[in-house]
N, C-alpha and C positions, 0 to 999 in steps of 0.2 A: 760689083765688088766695091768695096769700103775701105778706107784705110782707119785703124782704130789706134788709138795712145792707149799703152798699158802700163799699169803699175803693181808690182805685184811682190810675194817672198816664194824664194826657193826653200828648201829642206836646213838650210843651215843659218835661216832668220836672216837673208842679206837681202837688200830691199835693190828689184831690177826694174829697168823701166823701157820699153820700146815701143815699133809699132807694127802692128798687122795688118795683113787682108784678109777680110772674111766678108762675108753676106751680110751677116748680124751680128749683134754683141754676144749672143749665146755662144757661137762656132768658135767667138774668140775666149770664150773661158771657159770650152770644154780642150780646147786645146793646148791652153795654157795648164790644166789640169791633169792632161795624159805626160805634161814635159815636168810633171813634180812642182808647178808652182802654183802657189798661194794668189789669186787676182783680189788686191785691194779697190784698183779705179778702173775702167774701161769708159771712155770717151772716144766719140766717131772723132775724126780730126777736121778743126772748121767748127764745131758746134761749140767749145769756150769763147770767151771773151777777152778780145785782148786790147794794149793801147792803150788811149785815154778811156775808155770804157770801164780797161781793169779799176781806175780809181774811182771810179762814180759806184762800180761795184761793192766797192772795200767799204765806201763811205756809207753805202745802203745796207750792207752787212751787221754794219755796228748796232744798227735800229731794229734788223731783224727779229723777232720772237724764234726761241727752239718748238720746233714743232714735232710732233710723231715721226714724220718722215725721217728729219734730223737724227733723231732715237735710233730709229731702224737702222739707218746706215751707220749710225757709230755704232751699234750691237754687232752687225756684220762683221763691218770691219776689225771690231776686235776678237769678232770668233774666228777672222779668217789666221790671224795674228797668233793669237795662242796656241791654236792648231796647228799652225808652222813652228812651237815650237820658242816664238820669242816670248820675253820676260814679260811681265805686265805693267813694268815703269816703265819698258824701255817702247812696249806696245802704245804704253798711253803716250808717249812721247812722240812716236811718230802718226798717231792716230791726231795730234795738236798740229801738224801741219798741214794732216791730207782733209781733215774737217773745212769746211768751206764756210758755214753759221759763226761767224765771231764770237758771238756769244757764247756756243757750246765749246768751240775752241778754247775760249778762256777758263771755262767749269773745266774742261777735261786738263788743261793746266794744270791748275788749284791742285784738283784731284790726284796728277801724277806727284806733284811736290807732297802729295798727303799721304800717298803710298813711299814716297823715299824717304820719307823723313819717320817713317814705321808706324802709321797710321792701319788700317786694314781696307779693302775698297770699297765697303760697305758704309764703314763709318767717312768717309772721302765724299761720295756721292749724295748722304744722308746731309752734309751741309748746304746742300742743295735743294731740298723739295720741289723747288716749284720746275724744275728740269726733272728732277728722277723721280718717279711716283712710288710710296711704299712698297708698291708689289716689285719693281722693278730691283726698288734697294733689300728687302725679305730675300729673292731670290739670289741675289750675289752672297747676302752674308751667308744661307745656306750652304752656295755652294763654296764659299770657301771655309765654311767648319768642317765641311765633308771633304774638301782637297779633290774637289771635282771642278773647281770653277768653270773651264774647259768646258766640260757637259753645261755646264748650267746655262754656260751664258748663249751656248748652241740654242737650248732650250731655248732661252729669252728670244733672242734671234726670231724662231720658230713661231713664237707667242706672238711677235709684236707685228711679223710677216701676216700672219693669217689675221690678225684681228682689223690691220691696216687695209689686208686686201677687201674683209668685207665692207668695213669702210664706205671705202673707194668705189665699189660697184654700187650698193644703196645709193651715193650721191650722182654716179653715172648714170645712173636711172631715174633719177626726179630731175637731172638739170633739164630735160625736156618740158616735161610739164610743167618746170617751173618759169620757162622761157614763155611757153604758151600764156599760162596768166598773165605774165609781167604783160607781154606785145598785146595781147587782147584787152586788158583792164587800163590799159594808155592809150589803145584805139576808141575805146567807148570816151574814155574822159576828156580825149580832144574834138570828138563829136559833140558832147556833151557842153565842153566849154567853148568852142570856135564857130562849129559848121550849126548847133542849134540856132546858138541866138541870133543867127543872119538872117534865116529866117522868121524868126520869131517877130523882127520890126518889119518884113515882108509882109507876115498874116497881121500886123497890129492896123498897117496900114491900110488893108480892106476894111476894117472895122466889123468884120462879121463873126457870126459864131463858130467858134472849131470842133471839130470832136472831142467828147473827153481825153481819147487817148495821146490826143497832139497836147491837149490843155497838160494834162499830167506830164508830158514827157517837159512841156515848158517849166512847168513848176520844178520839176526837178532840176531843168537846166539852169536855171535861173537862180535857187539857191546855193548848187555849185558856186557861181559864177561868181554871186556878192558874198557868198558866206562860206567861202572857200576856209578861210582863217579860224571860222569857227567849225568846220569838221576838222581842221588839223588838230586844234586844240583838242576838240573830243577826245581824237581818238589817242592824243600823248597821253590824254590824263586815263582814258580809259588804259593803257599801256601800262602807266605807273602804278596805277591802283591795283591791277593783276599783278604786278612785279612786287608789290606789297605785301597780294594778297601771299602767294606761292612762298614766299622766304619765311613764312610762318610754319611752323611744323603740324597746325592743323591744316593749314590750306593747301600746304604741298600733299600731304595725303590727301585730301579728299579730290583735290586735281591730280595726280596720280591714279585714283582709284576708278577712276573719270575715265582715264584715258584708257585703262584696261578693258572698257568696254564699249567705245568707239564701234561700229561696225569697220569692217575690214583695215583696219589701222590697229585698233587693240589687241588682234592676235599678233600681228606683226610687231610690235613691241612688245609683249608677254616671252616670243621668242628670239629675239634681240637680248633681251635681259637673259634666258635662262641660256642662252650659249655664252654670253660673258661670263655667268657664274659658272658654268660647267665647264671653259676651257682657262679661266684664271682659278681656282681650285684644282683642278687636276695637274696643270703647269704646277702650281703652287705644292702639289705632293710629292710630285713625281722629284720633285727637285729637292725635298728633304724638310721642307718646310711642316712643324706640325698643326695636323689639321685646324685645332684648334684655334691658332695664330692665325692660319690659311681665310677660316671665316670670318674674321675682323678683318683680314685686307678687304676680302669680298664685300664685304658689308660697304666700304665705303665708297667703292668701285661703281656699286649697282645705282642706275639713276630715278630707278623707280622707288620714292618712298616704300609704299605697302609691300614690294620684295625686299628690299632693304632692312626693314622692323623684322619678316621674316627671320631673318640671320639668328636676331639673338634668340627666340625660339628653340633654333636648328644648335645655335652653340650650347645651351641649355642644356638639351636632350642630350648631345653628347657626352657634357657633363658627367650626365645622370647614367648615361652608358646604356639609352635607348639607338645609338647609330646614327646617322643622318637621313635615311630613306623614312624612316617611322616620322619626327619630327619634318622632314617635306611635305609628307601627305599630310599631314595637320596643317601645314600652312593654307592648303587647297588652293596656294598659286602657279607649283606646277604640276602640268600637263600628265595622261595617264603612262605615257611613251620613258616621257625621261624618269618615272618614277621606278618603271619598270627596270631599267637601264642602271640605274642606282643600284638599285637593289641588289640586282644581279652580281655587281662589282662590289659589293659590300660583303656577299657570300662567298665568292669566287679570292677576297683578297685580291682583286686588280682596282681597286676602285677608283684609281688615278686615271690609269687606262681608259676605264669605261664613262668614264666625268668626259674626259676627250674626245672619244665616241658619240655622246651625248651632242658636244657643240656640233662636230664633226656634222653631225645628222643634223641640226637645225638651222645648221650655217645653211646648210644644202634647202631647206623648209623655206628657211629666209629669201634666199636669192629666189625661190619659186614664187615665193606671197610678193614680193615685188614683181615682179613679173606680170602676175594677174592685177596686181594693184592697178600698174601703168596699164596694161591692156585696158583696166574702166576708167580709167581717171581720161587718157587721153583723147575719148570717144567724148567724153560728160564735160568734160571742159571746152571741147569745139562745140557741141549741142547748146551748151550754157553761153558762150559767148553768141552764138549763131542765134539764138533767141533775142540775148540784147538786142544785138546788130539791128537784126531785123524787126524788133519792135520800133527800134527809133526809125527805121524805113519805112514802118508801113503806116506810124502815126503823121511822119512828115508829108508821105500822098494822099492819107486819106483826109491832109488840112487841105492839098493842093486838088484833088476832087470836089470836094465842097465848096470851091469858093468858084462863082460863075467865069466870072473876069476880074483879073487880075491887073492892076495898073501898073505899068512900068515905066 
């Protein structure tokens, strides 16, 4: 058992704070939730920082970037907020203390002073960009022409939860393999630069001939060693030159177009992009938004050029009062599954619904193509290093086989 700090609204917007015991954080805000209250915080007790600590914190605060996470937790906490019931100046106000990011602290400031002083929260948030991203600010002004805010920002909530969650699992999943390259591509390079060349004036000093394959593994060790400065240089320029190339609107497409057809990574971004467009669209409907407007957010959202030029296609046709499933399948970027699925919701009049269904089902695809990714990646990348490895092994015995006696 645990003792946990809560903070939280009852039914009549008054802000209560105590502490429990439960197992885990869940037990405490299912229980706080059967007693009628709103849980804004939940922390174990022990796991803040206090002291002289709190000010090194404060000071590291101020430097901090708003990140997604930050997002997420101010979405919550003001749908838990409105849902009990309290104002939305008086929400953003106590949402300015319980924010921990200074930074966001200070925008949601700004923001409440822009809702009191009869501003609307959309235009509040919209003096913002680089913290509130169109879709996010689209969705508020919706929902308050509609006098749903309430729902809407549940929605957002919903939106920013699930997109966060896949996220998080995609990168939970490569941090392995990505550990693997780093440790293995630092083990050859200190072989490479330290444990070669020792030998290298070892075999110099016999004077005799080596095998090609020691000979090659020196020469390579050896240009490391003195011309280290000029592979770095390489490879910044080769870095900048790519970073040159891509910020081009031809070269982002055609490296975009590239990438769609990667083996087993291309699919796995073809469906990345079309659950981002299928669950920001549909979020983007369902919440009042018209479609129309919906596919200009989308368009800027999507990171794939060649899905992205898509858009204006798809907004076109609509226009023209073809629907959106006709203009998809002319794009011929997505897949036969979600076109079907489209479709269906474009007949049926749920088309929100079934956009969401759509992600719903490729989120599920995604977390499986990763899955199988790592399964080959993790076997190919020990095979690939174990090759190295053992190449430098077995050309440094076959110098130390050939050579009769050895002077020491």
């Amino acid at each position: 058992m645990g003792l946990y700090v809560y903070k939280a609204y009852d039914k009549a917007g008054n802000l209560v704070s105590g502490t429990m015991e439960a197992n885990e954080r869940a037990s405490v805000i299912s229980k706080l939730q059967q007693s009628n209250f709103y849980p804004l915080r939940i922390e174990e007790e022990g796991t803040g920082s206090g002291g002289a600590s709190t000010s090194v914190a404060d000071f590291l605060f101020k430097f901090k970037l708003v990140g997604t996470k930050d997002i997420v937790t101010f979405t919550q906490q003001l749908t838990a907020l409105l849902e009990a019931g309290v104002q939305l100046d008086r929400s953003l106000t106590i949402l300015t203390e319980l924010t921990t990011n200074k930074k966001l602290a200070d925008v949601i400031r700004q923001a409440q002073q822009a809702v009191k002083g009869g501003s609307s929260f959309a235009d509040a948030l919209a003096r913002h960009p680089r913290v509130f991203s169109r879709l996010y600010i689209n969705m508020i002004r919706a929902g308050e022409s509609g006098g749903v805010l309430e729902l809407v920002v549940n929605r957002l909530a919903e939106f920013l939860e699930d997109t966060q969650r896949l996220k998080d699992d995609i990168i939970s999943a490569l941090i392995y393999p990505a550990l693997l390259t780093f440790v293995g591509g630092l083990a050859v390079v200190i072989m490479l630069t330290f444990v070669v060349p020792k030998f290298s004036q070892l075999f110099a000093d016999t004077g005799q001939a080596l095998p090609m394959a020691t000979q090659a593994l020196l020469a390579v060790s050896g240009f490391i060693t003195h011309y280290w400065w000029l592979i770095l240089l390489g490879i910044a320029a080769l870095a900048l030159g790519f970073k040159h190339y891509v910020s081009t609107e031809s070269g982002k497409l055609s490296w975009d177009s590239f990438k769609l057809k990667w083996p087993l990574f291309g699919d796995l971004i073809r469906k990345i992009e079309i659950s981002r467009f299928s669950r920001t669209l549909g979020t983007l409907i369902q919440s009042g938004v018209p479609i129309l407007q919906g596919l200009i957010i989308v368009k800027e959202i999507i990171n794939n050029l060649l899905i992205s030029q898509s858009m204006v296609n798809i907004h076109s046709g609509l226009k023209e009062g073809e629907g959106i499933s006709a203009p998809l399948r002319e794009s011929g970027v997505f897949p036969p599954l979600a076109l079907h699925m489209i479709s269906i919701g474009e007949e049926t009049g749920k088309l929100d619904t079934m956009l969401l269904n759509v992600a719903n089902t490729y989120d599920v695809e995604i977390r499986n193509s990763v899955k199988r990714l790592i399964a080959f990646l993790e076997p190919a990348l020990i095979f690939i290093m174990g090759i190295t490895v053992g190449f430098i092994v077995v050309a440094m015995l076959l110098a130390v086989f050939s050579i009769n006696d050895i002077p020491f």
